[in-house]
Each structure stands twice: as C-alpha cells, then as structure tokens.
MDAnalysis code that builds the backbone (N, CA, C; Angstrom):
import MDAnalysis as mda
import numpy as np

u = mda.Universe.empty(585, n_residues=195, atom_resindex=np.repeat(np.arange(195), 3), trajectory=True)
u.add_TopologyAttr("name", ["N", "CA", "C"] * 195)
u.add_TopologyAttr("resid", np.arange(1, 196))
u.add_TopologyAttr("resname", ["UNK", "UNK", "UNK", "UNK", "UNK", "UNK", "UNK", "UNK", "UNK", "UNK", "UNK", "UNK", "UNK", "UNK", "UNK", "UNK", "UNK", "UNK", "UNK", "UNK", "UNK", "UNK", "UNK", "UNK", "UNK", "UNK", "UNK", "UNK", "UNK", "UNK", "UNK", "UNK", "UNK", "UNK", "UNK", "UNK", "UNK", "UNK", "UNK", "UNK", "UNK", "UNK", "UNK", "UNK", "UNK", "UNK", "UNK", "UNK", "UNK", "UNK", "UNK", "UNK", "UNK", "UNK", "UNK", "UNK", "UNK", "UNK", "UNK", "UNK", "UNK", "UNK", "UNK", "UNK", "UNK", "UNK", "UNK", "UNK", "UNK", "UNK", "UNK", "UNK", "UNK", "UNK", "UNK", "UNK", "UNK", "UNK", "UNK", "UNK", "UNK", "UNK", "UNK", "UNK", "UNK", "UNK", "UNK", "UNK", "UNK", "UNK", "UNK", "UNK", "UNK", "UNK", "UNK", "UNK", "UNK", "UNK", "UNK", "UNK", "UNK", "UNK", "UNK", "UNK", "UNK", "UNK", "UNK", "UNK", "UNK", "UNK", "UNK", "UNK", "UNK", "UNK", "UNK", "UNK", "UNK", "UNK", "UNK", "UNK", "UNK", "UNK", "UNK", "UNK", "UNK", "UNK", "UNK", "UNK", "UNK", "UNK", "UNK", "UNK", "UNK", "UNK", "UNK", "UNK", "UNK", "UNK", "UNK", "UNK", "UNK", "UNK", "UNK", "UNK", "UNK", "UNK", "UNK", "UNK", "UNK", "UNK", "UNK", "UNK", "UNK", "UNK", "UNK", "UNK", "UNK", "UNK", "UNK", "UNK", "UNK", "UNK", "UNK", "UNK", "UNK", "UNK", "UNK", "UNK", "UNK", "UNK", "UNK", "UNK", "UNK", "UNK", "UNK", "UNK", "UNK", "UNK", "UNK", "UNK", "UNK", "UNK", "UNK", "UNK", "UNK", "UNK", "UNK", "UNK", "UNK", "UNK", "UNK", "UNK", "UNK", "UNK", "UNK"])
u.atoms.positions = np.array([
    [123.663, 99.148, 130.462],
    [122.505, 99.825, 129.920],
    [121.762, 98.918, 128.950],
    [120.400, 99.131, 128.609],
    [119.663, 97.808, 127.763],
    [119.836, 98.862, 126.701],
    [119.765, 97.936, 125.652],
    [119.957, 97.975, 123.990],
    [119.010, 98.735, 123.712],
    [119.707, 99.883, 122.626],
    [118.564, 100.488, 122.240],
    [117.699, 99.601, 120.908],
    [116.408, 99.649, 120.867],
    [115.530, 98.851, 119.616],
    [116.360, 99.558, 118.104],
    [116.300, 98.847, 117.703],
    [116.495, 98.951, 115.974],
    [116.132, 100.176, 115.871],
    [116.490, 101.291, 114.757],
    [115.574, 101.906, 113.998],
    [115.212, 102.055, 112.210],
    [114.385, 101.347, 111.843],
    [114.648, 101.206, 110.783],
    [114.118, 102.014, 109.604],
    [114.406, 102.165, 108.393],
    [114.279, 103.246, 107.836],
    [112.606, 103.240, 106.839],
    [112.154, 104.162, 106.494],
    [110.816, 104.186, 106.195],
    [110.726, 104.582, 104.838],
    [109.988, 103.002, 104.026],
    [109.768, 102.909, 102.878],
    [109.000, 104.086, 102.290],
    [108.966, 104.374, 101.122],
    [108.470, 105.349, 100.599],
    [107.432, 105.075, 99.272],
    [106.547, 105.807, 99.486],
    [106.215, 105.740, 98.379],
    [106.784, 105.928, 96.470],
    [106.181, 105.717, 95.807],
    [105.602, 104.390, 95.308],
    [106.512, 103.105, 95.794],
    [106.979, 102.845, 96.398],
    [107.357, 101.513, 97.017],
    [106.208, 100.026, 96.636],
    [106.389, 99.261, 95.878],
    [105.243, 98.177, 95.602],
    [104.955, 97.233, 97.114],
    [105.713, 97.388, 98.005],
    [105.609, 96.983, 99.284],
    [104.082, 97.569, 99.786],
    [104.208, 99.216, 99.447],
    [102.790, 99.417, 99.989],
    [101.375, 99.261, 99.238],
    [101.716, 98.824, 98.494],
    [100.604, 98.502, 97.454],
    [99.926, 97.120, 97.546],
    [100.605, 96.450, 98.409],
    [100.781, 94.823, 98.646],
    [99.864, 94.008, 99.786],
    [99.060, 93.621, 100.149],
    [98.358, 93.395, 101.277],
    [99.012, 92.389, 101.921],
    [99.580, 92.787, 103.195],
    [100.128, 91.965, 104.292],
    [100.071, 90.661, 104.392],
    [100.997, 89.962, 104.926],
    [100.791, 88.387, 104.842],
    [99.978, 88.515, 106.698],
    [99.293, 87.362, 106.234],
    [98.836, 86.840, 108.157],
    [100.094, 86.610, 109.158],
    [100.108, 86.877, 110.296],
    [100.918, 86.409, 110.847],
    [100.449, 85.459, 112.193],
    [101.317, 84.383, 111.927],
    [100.783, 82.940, 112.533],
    [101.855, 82.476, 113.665],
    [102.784, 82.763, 113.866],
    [104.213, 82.569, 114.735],
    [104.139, 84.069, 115.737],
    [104.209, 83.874, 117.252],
    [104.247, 84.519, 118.176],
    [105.371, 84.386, 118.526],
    [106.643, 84.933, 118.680],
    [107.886, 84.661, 119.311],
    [108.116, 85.635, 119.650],
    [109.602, 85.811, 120.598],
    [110.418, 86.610, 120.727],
    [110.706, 87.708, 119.359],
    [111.355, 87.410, 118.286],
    [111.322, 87.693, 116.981],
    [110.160, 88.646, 116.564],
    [108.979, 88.960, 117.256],
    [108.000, 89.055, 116.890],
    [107.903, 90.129, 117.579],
    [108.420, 90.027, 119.073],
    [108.010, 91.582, 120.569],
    [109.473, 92.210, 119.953],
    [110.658, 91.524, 119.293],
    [111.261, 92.608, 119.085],
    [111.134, 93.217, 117.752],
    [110.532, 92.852, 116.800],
    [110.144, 93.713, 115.931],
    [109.176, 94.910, 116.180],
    [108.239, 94.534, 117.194],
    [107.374, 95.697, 117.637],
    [108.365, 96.622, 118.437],
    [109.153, 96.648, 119.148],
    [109.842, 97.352, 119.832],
    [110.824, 98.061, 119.001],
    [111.377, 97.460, 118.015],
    [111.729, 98.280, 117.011],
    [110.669, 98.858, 115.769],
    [109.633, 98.712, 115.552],
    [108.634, 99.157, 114.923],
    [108.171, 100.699, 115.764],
    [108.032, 100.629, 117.347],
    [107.947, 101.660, 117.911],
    [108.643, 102.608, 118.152],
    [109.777, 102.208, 118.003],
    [111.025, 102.575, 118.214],
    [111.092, 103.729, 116.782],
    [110.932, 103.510, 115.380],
    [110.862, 103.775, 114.181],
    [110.163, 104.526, 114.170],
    [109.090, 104.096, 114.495],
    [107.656, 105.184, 115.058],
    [108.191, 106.855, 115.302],
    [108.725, 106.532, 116.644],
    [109.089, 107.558, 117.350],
    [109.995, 108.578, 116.470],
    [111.024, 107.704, 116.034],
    [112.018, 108.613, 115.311],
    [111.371, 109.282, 114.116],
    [110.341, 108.889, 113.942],
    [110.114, 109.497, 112.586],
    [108.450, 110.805, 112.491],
    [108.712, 110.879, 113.879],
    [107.655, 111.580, 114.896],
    [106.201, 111.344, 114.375],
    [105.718, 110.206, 114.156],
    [104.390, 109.309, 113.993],
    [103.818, 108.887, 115.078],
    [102.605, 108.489, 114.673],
    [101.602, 108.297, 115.813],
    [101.226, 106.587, 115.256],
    [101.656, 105.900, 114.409],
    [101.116, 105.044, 113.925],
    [102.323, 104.495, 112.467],
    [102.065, 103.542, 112.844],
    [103.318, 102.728, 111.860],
    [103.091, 101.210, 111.357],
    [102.821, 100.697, 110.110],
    [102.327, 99.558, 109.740],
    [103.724, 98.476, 109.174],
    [103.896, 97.624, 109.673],
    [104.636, 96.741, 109.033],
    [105.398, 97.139, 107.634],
    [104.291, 97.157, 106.661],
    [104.555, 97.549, 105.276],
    [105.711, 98.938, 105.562],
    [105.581, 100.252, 105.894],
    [106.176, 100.890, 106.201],
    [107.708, 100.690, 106.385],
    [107.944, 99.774, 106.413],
    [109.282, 99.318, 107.211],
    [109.671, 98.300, 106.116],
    [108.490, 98.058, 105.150],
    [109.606, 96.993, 103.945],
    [108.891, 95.472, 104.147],
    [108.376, 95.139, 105.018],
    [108.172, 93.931, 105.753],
    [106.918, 93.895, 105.818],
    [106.313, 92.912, 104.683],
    [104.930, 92.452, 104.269],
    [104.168, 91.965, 105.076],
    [103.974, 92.375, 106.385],
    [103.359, 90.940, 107.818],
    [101.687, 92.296, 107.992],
    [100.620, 91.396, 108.539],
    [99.556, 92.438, 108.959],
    [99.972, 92.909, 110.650],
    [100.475, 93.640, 110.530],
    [101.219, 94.296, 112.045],
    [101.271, 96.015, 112.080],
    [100.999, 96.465, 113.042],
    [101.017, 97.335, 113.019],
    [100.778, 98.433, 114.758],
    [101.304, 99.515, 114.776],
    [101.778, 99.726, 116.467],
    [101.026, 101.414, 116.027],
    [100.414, 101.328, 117.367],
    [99.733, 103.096, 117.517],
    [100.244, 103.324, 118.674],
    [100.646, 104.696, 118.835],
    [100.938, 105.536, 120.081],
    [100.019, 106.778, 120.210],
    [98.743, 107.305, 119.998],
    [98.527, 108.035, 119.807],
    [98.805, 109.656, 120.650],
    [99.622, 109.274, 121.740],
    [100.053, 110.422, 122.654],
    [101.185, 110.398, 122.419],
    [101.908, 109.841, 121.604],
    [103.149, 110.389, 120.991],
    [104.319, 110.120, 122.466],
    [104.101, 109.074, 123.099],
    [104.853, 108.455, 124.317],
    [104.806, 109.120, 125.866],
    [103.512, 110.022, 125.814],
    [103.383, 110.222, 126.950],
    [102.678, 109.559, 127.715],
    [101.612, 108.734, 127.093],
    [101.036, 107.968, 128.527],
    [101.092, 105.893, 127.696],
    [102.212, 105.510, 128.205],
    [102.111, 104.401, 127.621],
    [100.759, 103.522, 127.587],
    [100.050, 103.419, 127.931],
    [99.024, 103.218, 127.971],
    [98.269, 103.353, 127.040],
    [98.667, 104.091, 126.197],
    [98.500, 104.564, 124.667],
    [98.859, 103.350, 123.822],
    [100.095, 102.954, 124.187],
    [100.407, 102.397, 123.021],
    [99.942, 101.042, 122.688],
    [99.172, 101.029, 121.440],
    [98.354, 99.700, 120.826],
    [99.152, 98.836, 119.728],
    [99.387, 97.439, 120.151],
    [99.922, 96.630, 118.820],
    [98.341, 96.111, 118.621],
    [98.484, 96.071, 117.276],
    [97.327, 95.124, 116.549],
    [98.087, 94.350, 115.149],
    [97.784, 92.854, 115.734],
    [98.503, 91.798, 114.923],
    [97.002, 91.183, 114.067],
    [97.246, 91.420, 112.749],
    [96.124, 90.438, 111.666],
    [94.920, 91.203, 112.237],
    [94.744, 92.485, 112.055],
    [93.142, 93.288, 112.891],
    [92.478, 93.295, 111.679],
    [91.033, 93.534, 111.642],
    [90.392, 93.508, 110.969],
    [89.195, 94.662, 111.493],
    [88.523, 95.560, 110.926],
    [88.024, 96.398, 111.659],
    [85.919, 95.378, 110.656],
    [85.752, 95.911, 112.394],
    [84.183, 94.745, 112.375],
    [83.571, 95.334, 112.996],
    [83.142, 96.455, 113.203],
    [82.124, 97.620, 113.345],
    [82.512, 99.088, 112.910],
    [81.718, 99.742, 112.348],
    [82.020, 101.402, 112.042],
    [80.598, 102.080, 111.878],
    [80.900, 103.026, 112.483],
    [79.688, 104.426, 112.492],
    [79.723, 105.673, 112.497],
    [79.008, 106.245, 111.752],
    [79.650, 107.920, 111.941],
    [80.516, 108.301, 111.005],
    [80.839, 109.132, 110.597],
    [81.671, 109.681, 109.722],
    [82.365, 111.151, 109.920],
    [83.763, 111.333, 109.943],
    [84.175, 112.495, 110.263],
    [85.230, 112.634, 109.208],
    [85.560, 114.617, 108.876],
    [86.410, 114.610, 107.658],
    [87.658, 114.801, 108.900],
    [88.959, 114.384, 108.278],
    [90.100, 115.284, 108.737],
    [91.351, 115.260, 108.132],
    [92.034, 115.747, 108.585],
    [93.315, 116.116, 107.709],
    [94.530, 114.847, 107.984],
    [94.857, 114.167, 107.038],
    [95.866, 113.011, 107.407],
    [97.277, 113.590, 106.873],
    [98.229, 112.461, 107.128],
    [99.711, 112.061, 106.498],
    [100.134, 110.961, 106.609],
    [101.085, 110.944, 106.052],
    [101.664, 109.323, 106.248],
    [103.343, 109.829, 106.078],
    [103.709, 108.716, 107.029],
    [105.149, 108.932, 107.084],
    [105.839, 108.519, 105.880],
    [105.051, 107.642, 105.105],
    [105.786, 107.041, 103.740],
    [105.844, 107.838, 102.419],
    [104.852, 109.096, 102.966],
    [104.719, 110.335, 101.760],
    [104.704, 111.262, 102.725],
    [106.040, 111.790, 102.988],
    [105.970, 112.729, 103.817],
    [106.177, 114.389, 103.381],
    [105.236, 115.244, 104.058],
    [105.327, 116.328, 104.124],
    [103.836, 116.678, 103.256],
    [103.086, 115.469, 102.837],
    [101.811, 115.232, 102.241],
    [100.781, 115.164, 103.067],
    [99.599, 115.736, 102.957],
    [98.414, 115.977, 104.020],
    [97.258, 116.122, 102.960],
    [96.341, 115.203, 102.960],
    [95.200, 115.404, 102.727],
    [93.819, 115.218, 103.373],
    [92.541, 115.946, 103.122],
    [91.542, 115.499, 103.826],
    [91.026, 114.461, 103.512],
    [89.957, 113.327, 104.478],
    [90.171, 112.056, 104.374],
    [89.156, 111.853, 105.268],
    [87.845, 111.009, 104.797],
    [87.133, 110.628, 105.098],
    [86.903, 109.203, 105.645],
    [86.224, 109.308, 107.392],
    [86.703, 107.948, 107.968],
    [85.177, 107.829, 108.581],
    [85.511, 106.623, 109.334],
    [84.217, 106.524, 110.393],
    [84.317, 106.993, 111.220],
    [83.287, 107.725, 112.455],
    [83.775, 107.985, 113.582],
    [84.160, 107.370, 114.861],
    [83.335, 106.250, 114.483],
    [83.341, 105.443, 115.788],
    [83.837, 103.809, 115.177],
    [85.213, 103.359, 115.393],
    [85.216, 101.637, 114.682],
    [85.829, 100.549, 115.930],
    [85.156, 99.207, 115.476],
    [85.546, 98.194, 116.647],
    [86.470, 97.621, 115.562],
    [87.656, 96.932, 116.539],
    [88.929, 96.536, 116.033],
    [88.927, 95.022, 116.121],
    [88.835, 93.916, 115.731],
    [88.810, 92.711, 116.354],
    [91.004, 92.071, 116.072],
    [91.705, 92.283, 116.854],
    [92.914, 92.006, 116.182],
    [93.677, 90.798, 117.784],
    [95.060, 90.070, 117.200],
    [95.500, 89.377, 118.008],
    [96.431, 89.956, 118.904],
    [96.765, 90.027, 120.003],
    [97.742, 90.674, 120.651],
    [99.005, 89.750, 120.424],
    [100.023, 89.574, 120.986],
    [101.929, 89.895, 120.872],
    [101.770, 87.981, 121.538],
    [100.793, 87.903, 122.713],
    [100.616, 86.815, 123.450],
    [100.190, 85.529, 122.097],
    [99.119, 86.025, 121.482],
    [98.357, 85.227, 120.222],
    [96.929, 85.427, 120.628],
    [96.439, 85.943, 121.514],
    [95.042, 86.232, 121.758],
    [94.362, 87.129, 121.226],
    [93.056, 86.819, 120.734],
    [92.228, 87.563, 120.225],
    [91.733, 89.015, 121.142],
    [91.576, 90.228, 120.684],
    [90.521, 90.897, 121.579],
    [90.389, 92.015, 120.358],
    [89.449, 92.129, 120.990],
    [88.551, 93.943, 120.882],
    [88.815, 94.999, 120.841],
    [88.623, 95.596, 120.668],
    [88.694, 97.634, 120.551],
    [88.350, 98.290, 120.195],
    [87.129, 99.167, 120.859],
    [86.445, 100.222, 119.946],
    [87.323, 101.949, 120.486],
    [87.055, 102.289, 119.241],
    [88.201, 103.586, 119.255],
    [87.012, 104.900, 118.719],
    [87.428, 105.809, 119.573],
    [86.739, 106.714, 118.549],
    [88.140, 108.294, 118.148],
    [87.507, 109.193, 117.724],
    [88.861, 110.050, 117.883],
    [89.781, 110.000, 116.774],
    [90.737, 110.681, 117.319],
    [91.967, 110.517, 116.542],
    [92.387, 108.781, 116.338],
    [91.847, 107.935, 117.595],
    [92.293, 106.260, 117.436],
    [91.673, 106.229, 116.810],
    [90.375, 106.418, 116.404],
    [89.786, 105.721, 115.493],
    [90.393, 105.801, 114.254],
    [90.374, 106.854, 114.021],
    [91.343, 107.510, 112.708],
    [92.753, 106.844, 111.982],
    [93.033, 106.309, 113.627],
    [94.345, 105.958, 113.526],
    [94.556, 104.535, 113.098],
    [93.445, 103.963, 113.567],
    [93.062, 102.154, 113.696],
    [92.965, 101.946, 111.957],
    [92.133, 103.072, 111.489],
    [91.843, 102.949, 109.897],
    [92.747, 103.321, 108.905],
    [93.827, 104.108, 109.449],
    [94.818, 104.248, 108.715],
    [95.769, 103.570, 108.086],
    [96.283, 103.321, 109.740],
    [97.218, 101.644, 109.454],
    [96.571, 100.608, 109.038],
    [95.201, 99.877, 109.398],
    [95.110, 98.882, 108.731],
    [94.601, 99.018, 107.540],
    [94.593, 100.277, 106.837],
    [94.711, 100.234, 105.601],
    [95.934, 99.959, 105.151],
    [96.886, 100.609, 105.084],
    [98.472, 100.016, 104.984],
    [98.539, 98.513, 104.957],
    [97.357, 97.425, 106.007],
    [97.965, 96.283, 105.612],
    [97.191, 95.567, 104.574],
    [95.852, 96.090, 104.006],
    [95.197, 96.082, 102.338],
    [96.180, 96.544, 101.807],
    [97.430, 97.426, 101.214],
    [98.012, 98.303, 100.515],
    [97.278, 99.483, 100.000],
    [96.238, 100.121, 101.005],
    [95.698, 100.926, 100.849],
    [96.410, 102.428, 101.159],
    [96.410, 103.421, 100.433],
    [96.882, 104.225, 101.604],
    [96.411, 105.626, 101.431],
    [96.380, 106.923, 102.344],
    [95.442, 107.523, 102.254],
    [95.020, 108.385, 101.396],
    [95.861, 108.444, 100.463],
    [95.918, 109.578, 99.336],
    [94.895, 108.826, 98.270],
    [95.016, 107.454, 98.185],
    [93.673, 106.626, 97.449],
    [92.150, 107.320, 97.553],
    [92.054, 107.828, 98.967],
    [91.092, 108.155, 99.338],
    [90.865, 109.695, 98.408],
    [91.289, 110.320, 98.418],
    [91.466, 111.763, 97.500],
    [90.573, 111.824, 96.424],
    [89.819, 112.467, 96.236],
    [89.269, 113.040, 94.629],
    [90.135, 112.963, 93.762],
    [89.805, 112.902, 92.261],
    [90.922, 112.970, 90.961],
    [91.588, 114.010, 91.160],
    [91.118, 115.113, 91.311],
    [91.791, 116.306, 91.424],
    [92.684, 116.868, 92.421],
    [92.341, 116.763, 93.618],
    [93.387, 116.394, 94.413],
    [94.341, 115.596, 94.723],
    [94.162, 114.611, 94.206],
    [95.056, 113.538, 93.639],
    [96.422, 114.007, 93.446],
    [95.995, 114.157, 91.979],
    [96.624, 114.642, 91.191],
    [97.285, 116.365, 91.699],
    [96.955, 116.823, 92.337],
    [97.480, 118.103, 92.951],
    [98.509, 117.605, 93.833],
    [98.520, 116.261, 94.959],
    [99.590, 115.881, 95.748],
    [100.652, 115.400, 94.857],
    [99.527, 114.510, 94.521],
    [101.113, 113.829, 93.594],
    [102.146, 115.136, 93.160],
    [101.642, 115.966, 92.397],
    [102.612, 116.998, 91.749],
    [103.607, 117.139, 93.336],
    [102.800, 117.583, 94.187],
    [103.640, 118.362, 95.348],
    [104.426, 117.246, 95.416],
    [103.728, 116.181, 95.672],
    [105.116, 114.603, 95.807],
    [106.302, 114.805, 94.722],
    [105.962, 115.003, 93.480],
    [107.185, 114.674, 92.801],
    [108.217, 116.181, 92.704],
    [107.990, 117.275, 93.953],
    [108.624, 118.331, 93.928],
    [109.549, 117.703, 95.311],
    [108.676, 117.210, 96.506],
    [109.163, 117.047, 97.847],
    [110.312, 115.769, 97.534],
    [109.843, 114.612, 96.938],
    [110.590, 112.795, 96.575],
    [112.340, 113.882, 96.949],
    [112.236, 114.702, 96.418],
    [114.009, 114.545, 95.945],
    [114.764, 114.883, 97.528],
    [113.778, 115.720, 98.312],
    [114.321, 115.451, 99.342],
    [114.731, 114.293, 100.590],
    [114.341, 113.013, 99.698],
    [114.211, 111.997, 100.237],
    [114.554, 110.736, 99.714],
    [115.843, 111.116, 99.160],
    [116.397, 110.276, 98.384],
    [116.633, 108.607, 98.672],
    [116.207, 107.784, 97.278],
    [116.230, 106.558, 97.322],
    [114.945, 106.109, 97.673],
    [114.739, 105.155, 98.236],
    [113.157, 104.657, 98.258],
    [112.832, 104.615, 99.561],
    [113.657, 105.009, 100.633],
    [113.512, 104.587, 102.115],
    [114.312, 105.961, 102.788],
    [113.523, 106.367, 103.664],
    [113.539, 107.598, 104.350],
    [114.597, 107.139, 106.059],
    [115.702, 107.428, 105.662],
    [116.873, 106.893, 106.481],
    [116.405, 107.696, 107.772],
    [116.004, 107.467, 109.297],
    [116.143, 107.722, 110.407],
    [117.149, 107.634, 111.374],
    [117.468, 108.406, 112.391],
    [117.759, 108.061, 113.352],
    [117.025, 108.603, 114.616],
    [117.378, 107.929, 115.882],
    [116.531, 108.377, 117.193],
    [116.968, 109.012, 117.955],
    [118.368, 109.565, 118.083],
    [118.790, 110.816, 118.634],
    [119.886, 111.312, 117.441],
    [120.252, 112.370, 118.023],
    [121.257, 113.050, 116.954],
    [122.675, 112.567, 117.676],
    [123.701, 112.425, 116.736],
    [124.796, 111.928, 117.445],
    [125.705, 113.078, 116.868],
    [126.883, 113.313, 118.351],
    [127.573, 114.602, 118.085],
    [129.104, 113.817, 117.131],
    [129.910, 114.819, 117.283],
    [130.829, 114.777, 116.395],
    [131.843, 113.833, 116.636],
    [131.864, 113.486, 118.266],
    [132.474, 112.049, 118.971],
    [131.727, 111.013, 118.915],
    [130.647, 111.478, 117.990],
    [130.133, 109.801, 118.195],
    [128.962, 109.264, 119.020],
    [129.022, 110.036, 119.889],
    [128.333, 110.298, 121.273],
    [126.629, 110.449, 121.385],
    [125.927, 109.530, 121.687],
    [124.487, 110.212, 121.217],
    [124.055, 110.110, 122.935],
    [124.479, 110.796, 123.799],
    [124.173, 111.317, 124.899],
    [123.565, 109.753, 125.355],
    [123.740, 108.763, 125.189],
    [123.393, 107.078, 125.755],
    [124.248, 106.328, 126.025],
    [124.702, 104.995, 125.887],
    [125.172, 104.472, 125.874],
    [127.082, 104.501, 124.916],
    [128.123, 104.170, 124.732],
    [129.247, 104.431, 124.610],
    [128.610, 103.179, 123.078],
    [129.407, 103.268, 121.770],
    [129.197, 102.459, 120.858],
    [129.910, 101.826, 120.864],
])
C-alpha cells in the first residue's frame, strides 16, 4: 500500500510564525511535492479548503487550495511565491481560519483576482479566480504577508473575537492544533494500512 502523507499539526494563533511574511522559495525538489502532499493531506484533516505554509510552522510562500473539499481534483491549486496582480469588484463574506478556529468573521475581498504564482515544476503561470477561489487565493496569500483575516475586522469586532478566542484557546491546548486523518480504533487499526 503507498504511504500515507504526513499530517501535521496546525499552528495557532498568536503564533509569531503567522505574523511573519514567508521566505521565497527558490529550490524545486522532491522535498518540495512532498511537503505539498502533506500540506494537503493537513488540509484535509483539519476539514479546510485552503492551507498556507505558515499554518504548519514553516515560513516558505506556499500554499495549497482545494476548494471542493476533494471532490473534483481538479480543484486542487498549489501556488508557490503568488502574488495577486489584478483585482476587481468587491464582495462581503463570512471567513475562518484553521489557525483560529471556531472564529468567523465578515471580511471584505475583491471579487474577481488574477494570481501570477510558480507551479511544483518552477514555472510561472496565471489564474484568475472569482468565487469562493477568489476568496480563497486572498486568504492564503495573505497568510504568506502574515496577514490574517481577523486584521481585516473593525476595532470593535476585533475585539469581540478576540474575547470569544480567549474563551475557545483552552480548547486547543498548546500552540498547535494536533490532527489526525482518520480515527484509529482501540487495536490500533485505522481501517488502512497495518502500522
């Protein structure tokens, strides 16, 4: 049976990791498709649509969208060092982030943005997104500014999450939100492979 990807556990806020703007990334390797595969992998377990490097502890501008949540792979977008280089339109909607979880605020984006980022190969390309991708494109690569979406918030709402944050934090002890990708029974057994 092939190996299941890593799953690794999801930094949390205030974490100074997310506050931090991503290093470039200049080396295409192996090292590199399996971090995305475990980046997606992380994704999944932590039932996200979108997952940035930073997230995971690991300062690189990287970052993986699924926005169908693994039903039509075809969905799924890596964008390495993206930079967003067109936007239009403006739509409100309701976000989260897996690194402040159980937190949702409204959040003002563009509607329509072009993506200019490198693929896994080292090649440059394109992407205009509108939608929930679009949404999604601006999310994460905010994560690799150390932006993240609660910045976006009024003072007052702000300050209203945060409170809810420092009621929810305790359920999420330590600084990193421990995952796993199936549940494993009492033998050990996670219905896959034998350990």
């Amino acid at each position: 049976m092939a190996k299941k990807a890593k799953v690794h556990e999801i930094v949390k806020y205030p974490d100074p990791v997310l506050a931090k703007r991503g290093e470039t990334i200049t080396v295409f390797d192996d090292k590199l498709k399996t971090l995305v595969e475990e980046m997606f992998e992380s994704m999944y377990a932590a039932q996200g649509i979108g997952l940035a490097a930073p997230q995971i502890g690991i300062s690189q501008r990287l970052t993986v969208i699924d926005v169908s949540f693994k039903k039509n792979p075809d969905d799924k977008v890596v964008l390495i060092n993206p930079e967003i280089i067109s936007e239009t339109g403006k739509e409100r909607a309701e976000e989260g982030c897996l690194s402040i979880p159980d937190i949702y605020g409204d959040v003002d984006r563009a509607a329509r943005v072009t993506v200019r980022a490198t693929d896994l190969e080292g090649n440059l390309f394109e992407r205009e997104a509108t939608e929930l991708l679009a949404r999604a494109f601006q999310h994460e690569i905010d994560h690799l500014h150390g932006k993240l979406f609660i910045d976006y918030l009024s003072f007052l709402k702000r300050r209203g999450v945060m409170a809810r944050w420092e009621d929810l934090k305790e359920k999420y002890p330590g600084q990193r939100r421990v995952l796993s990708p199936t549940p494993v029974t009492a033998d050990g057994n996670d219905g896959g492979e034998k350990r």
